[in-house]
C-alpha positions as CSV (number, residue, x, y, z in Angstrom):
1,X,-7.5,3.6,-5.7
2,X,-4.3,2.0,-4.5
3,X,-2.5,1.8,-7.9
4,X,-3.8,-2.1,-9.1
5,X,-4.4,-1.7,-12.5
6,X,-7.9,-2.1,-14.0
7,X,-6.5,-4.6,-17.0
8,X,-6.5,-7.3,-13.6
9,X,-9.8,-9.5,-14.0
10,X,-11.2,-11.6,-10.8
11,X,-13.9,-13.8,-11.0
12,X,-15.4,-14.2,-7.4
13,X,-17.5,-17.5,-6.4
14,X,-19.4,-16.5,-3.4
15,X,-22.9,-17.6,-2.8
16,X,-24.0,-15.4,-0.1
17,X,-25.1,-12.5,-1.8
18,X,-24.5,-9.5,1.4
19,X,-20.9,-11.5,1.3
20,X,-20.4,-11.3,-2.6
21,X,-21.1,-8.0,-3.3
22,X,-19.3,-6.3,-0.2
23,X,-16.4,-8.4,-1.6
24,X,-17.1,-7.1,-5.2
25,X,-17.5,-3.5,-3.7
26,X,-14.2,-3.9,-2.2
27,X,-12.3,-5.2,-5.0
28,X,-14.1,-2.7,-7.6
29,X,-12.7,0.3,-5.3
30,X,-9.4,-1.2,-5.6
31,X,-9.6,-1.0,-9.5
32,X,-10.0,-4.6,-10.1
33,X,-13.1,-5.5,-13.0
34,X,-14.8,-8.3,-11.3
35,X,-16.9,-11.1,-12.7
36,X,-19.3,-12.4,-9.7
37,X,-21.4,-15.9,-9.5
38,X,-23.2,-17.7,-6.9
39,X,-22.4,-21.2,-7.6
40,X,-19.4,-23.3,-9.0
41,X,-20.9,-24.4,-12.3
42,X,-21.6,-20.6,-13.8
43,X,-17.8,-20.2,-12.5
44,X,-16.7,-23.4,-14.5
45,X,-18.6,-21.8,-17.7
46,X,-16.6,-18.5,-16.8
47,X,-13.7,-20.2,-16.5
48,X,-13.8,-22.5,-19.6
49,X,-14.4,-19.1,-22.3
50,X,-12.9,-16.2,-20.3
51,X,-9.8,-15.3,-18.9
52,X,-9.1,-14.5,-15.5
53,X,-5.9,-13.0,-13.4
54,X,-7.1,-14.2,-9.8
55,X,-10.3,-16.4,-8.9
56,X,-12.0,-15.9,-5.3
57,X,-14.2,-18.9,-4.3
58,X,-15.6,-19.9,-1.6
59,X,-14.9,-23.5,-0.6
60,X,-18.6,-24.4,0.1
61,X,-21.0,-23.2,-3.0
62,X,-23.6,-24.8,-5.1
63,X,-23.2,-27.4,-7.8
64,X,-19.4,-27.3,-8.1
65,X,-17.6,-26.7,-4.5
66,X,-14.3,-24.7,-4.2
67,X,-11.6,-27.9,-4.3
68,X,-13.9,-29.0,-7.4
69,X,-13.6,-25.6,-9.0
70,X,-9.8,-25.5,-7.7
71,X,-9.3,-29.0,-9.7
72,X,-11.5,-28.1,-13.1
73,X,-9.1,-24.6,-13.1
74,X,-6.1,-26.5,-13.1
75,X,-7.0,-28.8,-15.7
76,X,-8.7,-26.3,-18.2
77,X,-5.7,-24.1,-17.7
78,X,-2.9,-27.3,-18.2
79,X,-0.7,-25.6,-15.5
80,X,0.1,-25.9,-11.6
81,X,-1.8,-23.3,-9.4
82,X,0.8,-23.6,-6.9
């Protein structure tokens, strides 16, 4: 482990599954706790009850796309992501 502290929550938004859970591997073995979903409107849910340090998403995914996901997480959270 490269010293990341497991406290760090990610939710990842990937829907190709190989893709997702290499990526989930990955971020595991760097000591993250990851959250994973296929498709923008399970992340929304996510995103609406839980709290998360850093989201991954894919720009095209189901339901919700990325720049959609990237607006609702802005507005839910009431600050600037940049």
């Amino acid at each position: 482990m490269s010293g990341h502290s497991s406290d760090k929550h990610v939710l990842l938004v990937e829907d190709d599954d190989i893709l997702r859970n290499h990526l989930r591997r990955v971020l595991e073995v760097e000591g993250y706790q990851v959250q994973d979903t296929s498709n923008g409107r399970t992340a929304q849910n996510k995103i609406a009850t839980e709290s998360f340090d850093v989201i991954v998403a894919d720009i095209r995914i189901p339901e919700v796309n990325g720049i959609e996901l990237l607006h609702f997480t802005k507005k839910i959270r009431g600050s600037p992501l940049f």
